[in-house]
N, C-alpha and C positions, 0 to 999 in steps of 0.2 A: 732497694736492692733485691733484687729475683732469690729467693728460694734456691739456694746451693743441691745441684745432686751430685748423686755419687756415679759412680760408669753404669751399673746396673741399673738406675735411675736414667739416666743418659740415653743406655740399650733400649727403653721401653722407649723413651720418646721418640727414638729415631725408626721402631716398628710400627708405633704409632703410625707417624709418618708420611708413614709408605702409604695407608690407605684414606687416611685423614687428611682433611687442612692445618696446617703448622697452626692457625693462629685458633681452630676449638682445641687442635692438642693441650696446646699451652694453655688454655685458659681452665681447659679439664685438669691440668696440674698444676696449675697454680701459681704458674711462671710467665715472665713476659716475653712475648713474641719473637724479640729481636731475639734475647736468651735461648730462647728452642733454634730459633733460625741459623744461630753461632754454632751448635754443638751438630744439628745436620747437615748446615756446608761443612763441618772440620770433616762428620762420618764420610760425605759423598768426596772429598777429598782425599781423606789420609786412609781410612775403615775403620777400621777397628780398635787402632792406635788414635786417632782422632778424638774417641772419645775418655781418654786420661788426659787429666790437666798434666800442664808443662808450664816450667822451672821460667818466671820470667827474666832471671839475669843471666848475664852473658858470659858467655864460652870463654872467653878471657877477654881480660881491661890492661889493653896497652901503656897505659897512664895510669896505673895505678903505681903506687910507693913500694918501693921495693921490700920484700921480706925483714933484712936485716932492718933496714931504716923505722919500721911498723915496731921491731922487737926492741930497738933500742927507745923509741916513743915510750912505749910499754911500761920499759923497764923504769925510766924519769918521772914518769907519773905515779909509779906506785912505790916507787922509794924516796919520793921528796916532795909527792902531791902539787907537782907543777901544773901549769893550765895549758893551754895552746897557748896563750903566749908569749911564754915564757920560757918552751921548749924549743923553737927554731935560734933561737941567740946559742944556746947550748949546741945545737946540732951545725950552725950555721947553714940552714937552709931555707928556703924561700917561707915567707909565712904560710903559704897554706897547705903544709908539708903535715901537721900532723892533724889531722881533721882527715875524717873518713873519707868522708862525703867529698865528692868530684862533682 
């Protein structure tokens, strides 16, 4: 796994760059090529926003279990240490109702 940088870190390699070959940049710090290549198309892309990581999960989950339904999960599990499954009989809802994970 590439040696994580930070923007500032990011910032040098993309002035690099500019008058450099991607692949001695990267190998002048220590990172793999694909990995320099990823954060200079994000800069020639987006700029300057480009190079800050971004939030992989999503804007909203259509399918996700509804608020109250989560809070009453919640509540069954820490007042009678029920499992998954033994909390959809109680809620009457489909078994894979109280599991996180979709």
């Amino acid at each position: 796994m590439p040696t994580p940088l930070t923007a500032a870190g990011r910032r040098r390699l993309v002035e690099r760059c500019k008058t450099h070959p991607i692949t001695h940049v990267a190998a002048g710090m220590g990172i793999l090529r694909s990995y320099a290549s990823k954060w200079v198309n994000r800069y020639r892309r987006y700029g300057d926003f480009g190079l800050f990581d971004h939030p992989s999960t999503p804007h909203h989950r259509p399918t996700a279990t509804p608020e109250d339904v989560v809070a009453q999960i919640e509540d069954l599990r820490r007042r009678h240490k029920w499992s998954a499954t033994q909390i959809p009989f109680e809620l009457a809802a489909p078994k894979p109702c109280p599991t996180r994970k979709r």
